[in-house]
VOGU-3710 file (C-alpha; in Angstrom, 3 decimals, decimal comma):
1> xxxxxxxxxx> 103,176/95,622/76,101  106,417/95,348/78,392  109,086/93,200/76,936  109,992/89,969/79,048  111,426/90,726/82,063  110,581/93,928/82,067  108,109/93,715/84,988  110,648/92,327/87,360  113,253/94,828/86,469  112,234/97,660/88,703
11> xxxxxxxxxx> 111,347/96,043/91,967  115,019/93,692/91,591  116,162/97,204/91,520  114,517/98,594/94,172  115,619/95,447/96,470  118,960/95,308/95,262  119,666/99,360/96,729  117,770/98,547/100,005  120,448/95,720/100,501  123,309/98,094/99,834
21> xxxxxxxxxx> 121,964/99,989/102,720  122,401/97,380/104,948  125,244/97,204/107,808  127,570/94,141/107,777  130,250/92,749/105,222  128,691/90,966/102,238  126,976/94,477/100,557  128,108/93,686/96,419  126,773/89,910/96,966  123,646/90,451/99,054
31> xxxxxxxxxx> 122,619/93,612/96,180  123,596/91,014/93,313  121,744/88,735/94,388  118,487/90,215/95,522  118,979/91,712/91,695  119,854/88,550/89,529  117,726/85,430/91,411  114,497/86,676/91,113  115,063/87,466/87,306  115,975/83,665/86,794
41> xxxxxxxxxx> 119,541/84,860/86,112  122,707/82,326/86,362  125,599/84,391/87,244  126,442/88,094/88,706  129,851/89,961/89,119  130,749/93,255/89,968  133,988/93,533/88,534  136,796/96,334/89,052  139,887/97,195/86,929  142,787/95,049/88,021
51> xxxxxxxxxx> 146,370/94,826/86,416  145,629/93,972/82,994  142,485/92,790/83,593  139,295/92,861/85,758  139,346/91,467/89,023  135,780/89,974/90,708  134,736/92,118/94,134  131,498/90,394/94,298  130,466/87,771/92,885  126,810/85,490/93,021
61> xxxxxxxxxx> 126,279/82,419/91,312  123,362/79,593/90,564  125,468/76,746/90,204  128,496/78,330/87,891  130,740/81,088/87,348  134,061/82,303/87,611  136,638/81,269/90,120  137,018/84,222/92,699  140,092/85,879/92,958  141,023/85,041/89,526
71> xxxxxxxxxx> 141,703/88,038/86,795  139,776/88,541/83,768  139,474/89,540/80,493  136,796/92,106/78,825  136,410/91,331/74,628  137,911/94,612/73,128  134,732/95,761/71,463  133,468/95,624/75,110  135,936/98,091/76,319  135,212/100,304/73,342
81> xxxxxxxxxx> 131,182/100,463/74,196  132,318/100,619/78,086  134,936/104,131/77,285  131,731/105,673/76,011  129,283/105,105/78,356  126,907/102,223/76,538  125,756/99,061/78,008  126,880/96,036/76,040  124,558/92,662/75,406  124,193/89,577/73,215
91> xxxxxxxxxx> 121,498/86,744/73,357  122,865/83,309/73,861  125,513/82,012/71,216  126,296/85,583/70,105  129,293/85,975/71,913  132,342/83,652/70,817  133,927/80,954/72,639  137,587/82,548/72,642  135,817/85,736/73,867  134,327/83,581/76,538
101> xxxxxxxxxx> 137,471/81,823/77,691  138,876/84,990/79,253  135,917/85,481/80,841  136,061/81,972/82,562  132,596/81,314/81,325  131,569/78,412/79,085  128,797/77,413/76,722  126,614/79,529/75,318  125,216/82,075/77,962  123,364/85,097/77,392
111> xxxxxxxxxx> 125,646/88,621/78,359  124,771/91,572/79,753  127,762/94,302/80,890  127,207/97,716/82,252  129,739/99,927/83,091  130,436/102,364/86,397  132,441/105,681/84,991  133,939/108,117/87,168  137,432/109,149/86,789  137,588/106,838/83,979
121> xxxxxxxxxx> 136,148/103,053/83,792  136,018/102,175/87,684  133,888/98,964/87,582  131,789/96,567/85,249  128,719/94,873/86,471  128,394/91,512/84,406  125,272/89,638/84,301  125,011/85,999/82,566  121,950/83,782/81,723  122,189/80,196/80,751
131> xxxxxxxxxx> 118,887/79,433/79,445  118,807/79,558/75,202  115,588/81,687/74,802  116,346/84,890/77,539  116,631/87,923/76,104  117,778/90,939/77,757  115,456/94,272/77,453  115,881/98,013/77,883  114,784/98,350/81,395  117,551/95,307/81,920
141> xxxxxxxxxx> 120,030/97,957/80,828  118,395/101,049/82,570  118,620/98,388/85,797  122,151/97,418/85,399  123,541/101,024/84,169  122,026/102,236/87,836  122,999/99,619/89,885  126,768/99,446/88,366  126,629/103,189/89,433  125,468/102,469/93,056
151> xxxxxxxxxx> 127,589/99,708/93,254  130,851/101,826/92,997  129,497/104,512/95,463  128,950/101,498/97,853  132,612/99,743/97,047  133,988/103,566/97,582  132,544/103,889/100,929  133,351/100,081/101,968  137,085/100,949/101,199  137,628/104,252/102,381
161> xxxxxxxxxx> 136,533/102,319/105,707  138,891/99,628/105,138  142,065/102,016/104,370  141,133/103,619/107,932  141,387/99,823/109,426  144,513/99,334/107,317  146,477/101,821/108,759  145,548/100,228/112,550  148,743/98,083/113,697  146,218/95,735/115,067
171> xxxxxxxxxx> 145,109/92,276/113,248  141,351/92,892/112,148  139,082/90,018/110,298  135,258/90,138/110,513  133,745/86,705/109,979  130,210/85,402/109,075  127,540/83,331/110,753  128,799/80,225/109,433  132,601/81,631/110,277  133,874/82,230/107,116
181> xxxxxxxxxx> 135,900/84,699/106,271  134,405/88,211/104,861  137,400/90,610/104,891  140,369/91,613/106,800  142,730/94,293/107,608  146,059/94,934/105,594  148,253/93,444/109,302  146,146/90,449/109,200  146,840/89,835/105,453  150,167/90,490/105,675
191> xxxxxxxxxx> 150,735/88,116/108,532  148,538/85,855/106,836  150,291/85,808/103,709  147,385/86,150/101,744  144,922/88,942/100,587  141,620/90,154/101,363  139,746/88,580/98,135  141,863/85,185/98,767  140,768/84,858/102,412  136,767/85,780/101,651
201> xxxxxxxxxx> 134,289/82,636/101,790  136,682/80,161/103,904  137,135/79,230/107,385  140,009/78,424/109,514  139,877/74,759/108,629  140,252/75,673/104,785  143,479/77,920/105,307  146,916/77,087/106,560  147,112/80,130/108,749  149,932/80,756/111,534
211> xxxxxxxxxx> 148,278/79,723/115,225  148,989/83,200/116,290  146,142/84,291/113,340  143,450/81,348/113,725  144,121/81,900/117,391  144,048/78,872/118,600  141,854/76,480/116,213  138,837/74,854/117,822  138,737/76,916/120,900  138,956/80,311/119,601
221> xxxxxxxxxx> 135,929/79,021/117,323  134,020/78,393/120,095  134,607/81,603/121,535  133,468/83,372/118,531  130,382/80,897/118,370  129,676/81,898/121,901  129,583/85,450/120,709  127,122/84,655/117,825  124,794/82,626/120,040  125,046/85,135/122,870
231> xxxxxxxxxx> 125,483/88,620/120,893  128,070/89,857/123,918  131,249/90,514/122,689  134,385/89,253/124,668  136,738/92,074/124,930  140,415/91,919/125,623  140,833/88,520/126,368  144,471/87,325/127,620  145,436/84,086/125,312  148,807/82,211/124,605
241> xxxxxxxxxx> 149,521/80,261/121,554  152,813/78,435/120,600  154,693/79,685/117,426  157,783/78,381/115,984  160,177/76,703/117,742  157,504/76,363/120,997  158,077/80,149/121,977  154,994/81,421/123,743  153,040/84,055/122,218  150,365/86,228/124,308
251> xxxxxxxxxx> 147,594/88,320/122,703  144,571/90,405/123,678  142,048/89,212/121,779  138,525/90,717/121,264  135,478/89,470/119,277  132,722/91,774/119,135  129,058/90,783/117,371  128,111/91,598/113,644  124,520/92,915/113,932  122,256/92,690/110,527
261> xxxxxxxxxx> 119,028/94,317/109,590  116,598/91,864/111,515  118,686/92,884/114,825  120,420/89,264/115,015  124,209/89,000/115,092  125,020/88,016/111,596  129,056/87,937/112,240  131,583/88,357/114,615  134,905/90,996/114,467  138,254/89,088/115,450
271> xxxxxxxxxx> 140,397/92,156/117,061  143,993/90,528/117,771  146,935/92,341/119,458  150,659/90,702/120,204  151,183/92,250/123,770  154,065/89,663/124,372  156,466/92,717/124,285  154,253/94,395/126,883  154,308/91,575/128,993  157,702/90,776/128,660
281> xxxxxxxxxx> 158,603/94,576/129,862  156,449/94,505/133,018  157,945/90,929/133,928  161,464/92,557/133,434  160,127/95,424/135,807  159,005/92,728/138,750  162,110/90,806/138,288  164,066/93,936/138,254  162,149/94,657/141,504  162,856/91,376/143,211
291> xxxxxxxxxx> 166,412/91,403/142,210  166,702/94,719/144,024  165,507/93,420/147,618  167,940/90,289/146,709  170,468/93,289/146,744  169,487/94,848/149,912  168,730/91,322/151,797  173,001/90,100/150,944  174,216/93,736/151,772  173,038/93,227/155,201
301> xxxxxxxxxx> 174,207/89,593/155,368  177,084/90,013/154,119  177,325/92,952/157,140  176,332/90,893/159,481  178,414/87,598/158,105  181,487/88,372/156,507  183,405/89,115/159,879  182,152/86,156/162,705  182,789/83,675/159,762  186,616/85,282/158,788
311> xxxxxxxxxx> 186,943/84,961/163,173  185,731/81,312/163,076  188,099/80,360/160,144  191,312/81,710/161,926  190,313/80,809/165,561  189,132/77,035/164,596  191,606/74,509/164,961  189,463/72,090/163,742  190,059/71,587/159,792  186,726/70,322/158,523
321> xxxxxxxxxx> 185,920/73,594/160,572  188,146/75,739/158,774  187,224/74,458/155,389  183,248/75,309/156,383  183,712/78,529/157,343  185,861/79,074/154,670  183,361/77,794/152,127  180,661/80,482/153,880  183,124/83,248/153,367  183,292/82,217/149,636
331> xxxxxxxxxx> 179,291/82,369/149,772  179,489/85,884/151,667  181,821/86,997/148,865  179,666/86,173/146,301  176,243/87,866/147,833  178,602/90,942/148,609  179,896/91,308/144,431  176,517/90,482/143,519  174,800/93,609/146,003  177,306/95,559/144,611
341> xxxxxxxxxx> 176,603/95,107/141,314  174,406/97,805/139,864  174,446/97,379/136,426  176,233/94,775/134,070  178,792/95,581/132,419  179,667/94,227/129,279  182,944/93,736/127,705  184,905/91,765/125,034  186,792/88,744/127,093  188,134/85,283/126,536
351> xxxxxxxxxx> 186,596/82,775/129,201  189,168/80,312/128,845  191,336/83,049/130,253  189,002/83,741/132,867  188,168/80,569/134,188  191,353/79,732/134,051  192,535/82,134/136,598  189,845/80,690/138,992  191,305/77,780/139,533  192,123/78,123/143,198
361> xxxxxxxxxx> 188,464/79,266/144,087  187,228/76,387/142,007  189,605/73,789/143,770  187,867/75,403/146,871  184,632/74,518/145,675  184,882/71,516/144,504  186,863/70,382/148,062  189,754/67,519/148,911  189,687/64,298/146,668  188,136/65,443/143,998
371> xxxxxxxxxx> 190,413/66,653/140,669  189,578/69,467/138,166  191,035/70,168/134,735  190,790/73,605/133,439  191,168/75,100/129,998  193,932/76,184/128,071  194,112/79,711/128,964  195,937/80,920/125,606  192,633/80,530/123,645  191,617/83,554/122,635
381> xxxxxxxxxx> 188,170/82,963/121,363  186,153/85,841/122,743  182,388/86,989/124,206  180,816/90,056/125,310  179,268/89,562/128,776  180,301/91,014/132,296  183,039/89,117/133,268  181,820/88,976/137,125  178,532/87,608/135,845  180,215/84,771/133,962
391> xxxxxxxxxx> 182,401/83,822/137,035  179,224/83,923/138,962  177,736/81,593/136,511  181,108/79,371/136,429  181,167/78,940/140,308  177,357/77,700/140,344  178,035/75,431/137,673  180,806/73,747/139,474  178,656/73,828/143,062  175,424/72,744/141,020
401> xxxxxxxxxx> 177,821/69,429/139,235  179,807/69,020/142,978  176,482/67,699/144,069  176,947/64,426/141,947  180,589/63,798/142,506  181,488/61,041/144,517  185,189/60,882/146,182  187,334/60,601/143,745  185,814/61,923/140,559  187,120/64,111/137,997
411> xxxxxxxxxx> 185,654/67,475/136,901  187,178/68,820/133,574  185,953/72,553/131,578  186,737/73,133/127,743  186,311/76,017/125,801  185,998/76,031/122,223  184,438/78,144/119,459  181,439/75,989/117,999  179,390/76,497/115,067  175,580/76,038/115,418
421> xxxxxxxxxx> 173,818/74,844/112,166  169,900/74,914/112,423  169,358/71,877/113,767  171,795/72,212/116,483  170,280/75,865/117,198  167,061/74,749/117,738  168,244/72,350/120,480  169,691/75,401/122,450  166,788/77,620/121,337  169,037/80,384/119,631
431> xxxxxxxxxx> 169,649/81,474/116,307  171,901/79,587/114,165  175,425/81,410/114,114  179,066/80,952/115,794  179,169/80,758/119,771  181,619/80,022/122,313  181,110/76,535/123,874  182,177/76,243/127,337  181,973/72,304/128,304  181,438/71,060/131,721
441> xxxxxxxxxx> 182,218/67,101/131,974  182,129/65,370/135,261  182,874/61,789/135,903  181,900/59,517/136,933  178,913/60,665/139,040  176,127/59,425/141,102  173,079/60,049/142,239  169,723/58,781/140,712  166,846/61,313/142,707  165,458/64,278/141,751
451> xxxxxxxxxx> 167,454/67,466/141,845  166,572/69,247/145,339  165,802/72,775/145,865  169,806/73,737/146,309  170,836/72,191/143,215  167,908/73,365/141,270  168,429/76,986/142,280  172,181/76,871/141,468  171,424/75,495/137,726  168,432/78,377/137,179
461> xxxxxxxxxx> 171,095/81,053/138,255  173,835/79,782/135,627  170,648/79,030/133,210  169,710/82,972/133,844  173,231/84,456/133,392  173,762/82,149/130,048  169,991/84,039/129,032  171,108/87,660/130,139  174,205/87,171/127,984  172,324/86,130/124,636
471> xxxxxxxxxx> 173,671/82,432/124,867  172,201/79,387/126,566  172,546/76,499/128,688  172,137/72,726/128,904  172,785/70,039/130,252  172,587/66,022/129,545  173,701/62,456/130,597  174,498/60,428/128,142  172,065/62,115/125,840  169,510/62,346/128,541
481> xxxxxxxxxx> 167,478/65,054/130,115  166,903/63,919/132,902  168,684/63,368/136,515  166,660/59,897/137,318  169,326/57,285/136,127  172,655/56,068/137,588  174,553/56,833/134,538  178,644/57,220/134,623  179,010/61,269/133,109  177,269/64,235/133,498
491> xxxxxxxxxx> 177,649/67,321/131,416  176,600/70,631/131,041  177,220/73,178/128,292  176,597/76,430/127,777  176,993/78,232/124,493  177,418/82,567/124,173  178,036/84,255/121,282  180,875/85,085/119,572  182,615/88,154/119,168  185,324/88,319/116,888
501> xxxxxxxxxx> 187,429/91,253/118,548  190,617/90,890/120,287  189,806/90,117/123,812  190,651/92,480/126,698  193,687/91,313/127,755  193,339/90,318/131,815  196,159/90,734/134,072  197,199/87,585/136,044  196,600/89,288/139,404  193,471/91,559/138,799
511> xxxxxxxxxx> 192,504/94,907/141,095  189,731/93,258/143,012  186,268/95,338/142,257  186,023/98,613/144,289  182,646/98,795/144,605  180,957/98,045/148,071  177,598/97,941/150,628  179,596/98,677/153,773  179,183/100,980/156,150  182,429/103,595/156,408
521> xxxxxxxxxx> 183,101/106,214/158,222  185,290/109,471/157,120  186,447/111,540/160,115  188,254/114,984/159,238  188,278/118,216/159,985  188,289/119,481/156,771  184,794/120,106/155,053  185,743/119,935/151,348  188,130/117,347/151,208  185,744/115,274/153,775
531> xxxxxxxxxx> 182,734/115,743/151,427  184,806/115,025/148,236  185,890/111,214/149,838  182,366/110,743/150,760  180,679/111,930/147,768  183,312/109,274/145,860  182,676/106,162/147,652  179,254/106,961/147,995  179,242/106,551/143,676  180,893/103,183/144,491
541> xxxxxxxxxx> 177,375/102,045/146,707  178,980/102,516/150,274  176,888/103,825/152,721  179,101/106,355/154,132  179,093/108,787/157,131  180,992/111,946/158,134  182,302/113,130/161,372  184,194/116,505/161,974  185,884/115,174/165,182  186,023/112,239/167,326
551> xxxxxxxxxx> 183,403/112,772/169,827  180,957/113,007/166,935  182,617/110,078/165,359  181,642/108,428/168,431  177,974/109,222/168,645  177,783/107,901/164,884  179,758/104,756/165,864  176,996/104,042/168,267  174,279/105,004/166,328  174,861/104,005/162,809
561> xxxxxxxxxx> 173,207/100,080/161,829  174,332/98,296/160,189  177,780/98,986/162,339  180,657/100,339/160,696  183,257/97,838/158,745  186,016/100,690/158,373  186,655/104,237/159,453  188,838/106,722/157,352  190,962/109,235/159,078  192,426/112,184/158,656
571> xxxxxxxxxx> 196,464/112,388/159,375  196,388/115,742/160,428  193,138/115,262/162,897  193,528/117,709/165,748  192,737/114,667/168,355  195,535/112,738/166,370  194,658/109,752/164,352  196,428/107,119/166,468  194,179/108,146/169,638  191,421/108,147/167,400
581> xxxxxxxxxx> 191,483/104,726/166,178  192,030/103,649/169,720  188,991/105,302/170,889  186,833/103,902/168,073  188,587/100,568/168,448  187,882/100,414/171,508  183,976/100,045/171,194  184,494/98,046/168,453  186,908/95,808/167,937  187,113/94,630/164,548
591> xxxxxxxxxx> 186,628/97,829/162,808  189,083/98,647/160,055  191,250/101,642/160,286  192,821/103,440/157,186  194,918/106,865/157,818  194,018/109,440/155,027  197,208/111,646/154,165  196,745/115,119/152,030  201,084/115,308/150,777  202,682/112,753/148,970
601> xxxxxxxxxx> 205,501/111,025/151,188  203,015/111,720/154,140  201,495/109,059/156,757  198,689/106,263/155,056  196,998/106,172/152,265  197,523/109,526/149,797  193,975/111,001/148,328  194,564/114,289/146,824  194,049/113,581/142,893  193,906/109,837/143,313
611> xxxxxxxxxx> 190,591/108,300/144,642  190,977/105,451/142,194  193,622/103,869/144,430  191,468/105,213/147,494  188,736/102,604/146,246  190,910/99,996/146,213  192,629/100,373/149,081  188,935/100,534/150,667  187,999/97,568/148,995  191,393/95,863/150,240
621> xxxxxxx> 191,095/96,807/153,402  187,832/95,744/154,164  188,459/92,179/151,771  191,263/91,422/154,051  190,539/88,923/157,182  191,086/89,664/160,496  193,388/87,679/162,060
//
């Protein structure tokens, strides 16, 4: 005569493996509980060695048990029983209630404990029954002993596959059908800030994750619900979501369809990936590409420009006139250094200094009847950015603020170092840390409409220098972010970081930048030292062409586009170099003319050994206005 129970030992068995066969998260609960409900058990736990203590990896309950997550304690006689291979029970009452305690169970349940051995004790199954006349039998302990045993096989298997998804760099969570959390990878713990066993059995709603890990709340759950209903997976979706401080975040997202044994999806796999970094690089590649035909479209305007508008400014006799064209040249200038620029490059320099020494080009700008107040230039308080891009950003400052400044207003730049605490940070969108403030205050100032297309392009070129340079800009009026009101100041401030070096000291009267787009020509007889002048300026961005002798030099006079700005020539040409710079003169006018001399003491400008002041006589020569 089987003992109670016994009957229903073998097939809760037999139902509890099957389950463990199954594919999808949820294997220790769904094997627990096909083993302990139909038995009219209370409580089931498979229960692996954890710090001190035992820590639940699946866990089914009636209507009680212990808290998951939370460690536990095995009574010491337990442990004893457990070390040599015996199953441990007690009716109900048997076991006392400071054994219990440990165990988070209370009353007076009925125990049953089998352990899983393999290297040592590697799990406990614990089964608990609250009702005062169950009794446990031998085939309860045959039953548990095997299914402790399968149990750790299964866990084994379950977490070898998890070590392979937590060495992925992607964020991995698989979810049930109601969308509660079943597992995750070790990135999407770790940017959770929680583990594996905290996250199980909640949803989004119940956790205070980051937006870049719930993805978006209520939308990316009806994405995944889509997924359930539908069973297609959504692969590689594009999303954005806002993290701290409002900076955009973009991810490729994927959610892929949990199958289980009736051939419904039972869950859905979150699969997140941060490609802002990716995105970021191709943007810098497009913008790197646009700012390259930028380059090519002011070389040939400033070809084409530079010399009617010097003709115009010297010919007029008209002053308004004058001042245009000599406001265009200014503009010319600009596109030229900018077209020659190739790469920044960076150095350690004060900008009071610098802006300081512009203040006859910012005078320019800014026009008659209109006053300017520049910076102390002895302030030594230093950044590290190219010092043509900040004079670049200084000029479209002044031409972006000119725009609201009536007759008679005052413009007036500070610099001064500046500490920014967090809150202050946040406003310019940088880290907190010590800058270099550089103030621009114009007043009064009028002007209620919207910014037009001039003015706004101006402020997004200063706004991308202050980026390029790690620093920042902004403006205000009055506290205000807006242009819409007639308000009496208007000021914009950028902020860079600061370096504390000593600056590179600037001389008064700087070399101006040798680099160029022009066309020049070099026209000598001799083959090395001809190729040596060209292959030099050529490293400086001219486009340059050679000649032998003048007829040749004529041909590429007439052929070259865009025309030639300045031809370099040999002193000891057999034609002579005065005739030759008559003959090429002669087709074109305004073309430059520098005399190349191989001896020290000799006629023009000496090469041999010295193409640094080569450059810059280049760059003078072609800088300087006809007239």
């Amino acid at each position: 005569m089987p003992e109670p129970g016994e009957e229903r030992c073998l097939p809760a068995l037999a139902a509890a493996l099957r389950s463990l066969l199954l594919p999808g998260a949820g294997a220790a609960e769904r094997a627990l509980a096909a083993f302990a409900d139909p038995q009219g058990l209370d409580f089931a736990a498979f229960l692996e060695p954890s710090g001190l203590g035992f820590a639940p990896r699946g866990v089914w309950m009636r209507e009680r048990g212990a808290p998951r997550g939370d460690e536990l304690r095995l009574p010491p006689r337990w442990l004893e029983a457990f070390a040599e291979g015996r199953v441990v029970s007690a009716p109900a009452g048997e076991v006392s209630p400071p054994e219990l305690k440990p165990l988070r169970l209370f009353g007076a349940p009925a125990l049953l404990a089998a352990p899983a051995r393999g290297d040592g004790l590697v799990g406990v199954l614990l089964f608990a029954a609250f009702g005062q006349r169950f009794t446990w039998s031998e085939g309860h302990a045959h039953a548990a002993s095997a299914l402790a045993a399968a149990l750790a096989a299964a866990l084994v298997r379950i977490d070898e596959t998890a070590a392979v998804l937590d060495h992925l760099p992607q964020r991995i969570a698989w979810k049930d059908s109601r969308l509660r959390y079943r597992g995750c990878n070790r990135a999407f713990a770790r940017a959770a800030g929680l583990t594996s066993a905290q996250l199980a059995g909640r949803s989004d709603r119940e956790l205070v994750l980051r937006p870049e890990l719930c993805d978006g709340g209520d939308v990316a759950r009806r994405h995944e619900r889509e997924v359930l209903q539908g069973g297609r997976p959504q692969i590689a979706r594009i999303e954005a979501t806002q993290v701290a401080a409002g900076r955009e975040q973009w991810l490729a997202v994927s959610r892929i369809p949990l199958t289980g044994s009736d051939g419904k999806p039972s869950g859905v796999i979150v699969v997140s990936e941060d490609i802002s970094d990716r995105l970021q690089a191709a943007s810098l590649l497009r913008h790197a590409e646009r700012t390259g035909a930028v380059a090519r479209l002011a070389s040939a305007m400033t070809a084409d420009l530079q010399t009617p508008l010097s003709e115009i400014e010297n010919l007029a006799t008209d002053e308004r006139i004058r001042s245009a064209a000599r406001n265009a040249n200014d503009l010319v200038r600009q596109l030229a250094a900018f077209a020659r620029r190739q790469l920044a490059d960076p150095i350690d320099v004060a900008p009071a200094s610098l802006i300081a020494r512009m203040g006859s080009l910012l005078g320019r700008v800014l026009g008659d009847g209109l006053a300017l107040d520049l910076p102390v230039e002895g302030l030594r308080s230093a950044v590290r950015v190219d010092p043509r891009q900040l004079e670049l950003m200084v000029v479209a400052i002044v031409r972006h603020v000119r725009g609201y400044m009536p007759q008679g207003s005052k413009l007036a730049i500070d610099v001064a170092p500046q500490t920014l605490g967090l809150e202050r940070s946040l406003g310019f969108g940088l880290p907190a840390g010590e800058y270099v403030r550089i103030r621009f205050l114009a007043y009064p100032v009028e002007g209620g409409a919207d910014m037009n297309e001039a003015l706004r392009a101006r402020l997004a070129l200063a706004q991308a220098i202050a980026r390029h340079g790690g620093g920042a800009l902004r403006f205000q009026r009055e506290g205000e972010s807006s242009f819409r009101s007639n308000i009496d100041s208007l000021a914009i401030e950028v902020v860079l970081p600061r370096v504390f070096s000593i600056p590179r000291m600037v001389d008064p009267t700087p070399a101006p930048d040798t680099r160029g787009v022009e066309s020049v020509l070099v026209l000598d007889d001799d083959l090395h030292l001809r190729g040596a002048v060209a292959a030099a300026l050529r490293q400086l961005g001219y486009a340059v062409q050679q000649a032998e002798h003048l007829d040749e030099a004529l041909a590429v006079q007439r052929n070259v586009r865009p025309p030639l700005a300045l031809a370099l020539i040999s002193s000891e040409l057999a034609a002579g170099p005065g005739e030759a710079a008559r003959a090429l003169q002669k087709v074109q006018p305004e073309l430059r003319v520098l005399v190349l001399s191989r001896h020290v003491g000799g006629e023009g400008v000496v090469v041999v050994g010295s193409f640094e002041a080569l450059a810059a006589r280049v760059r003078q020569a072609l800088d300087t206005r006809p007239g």
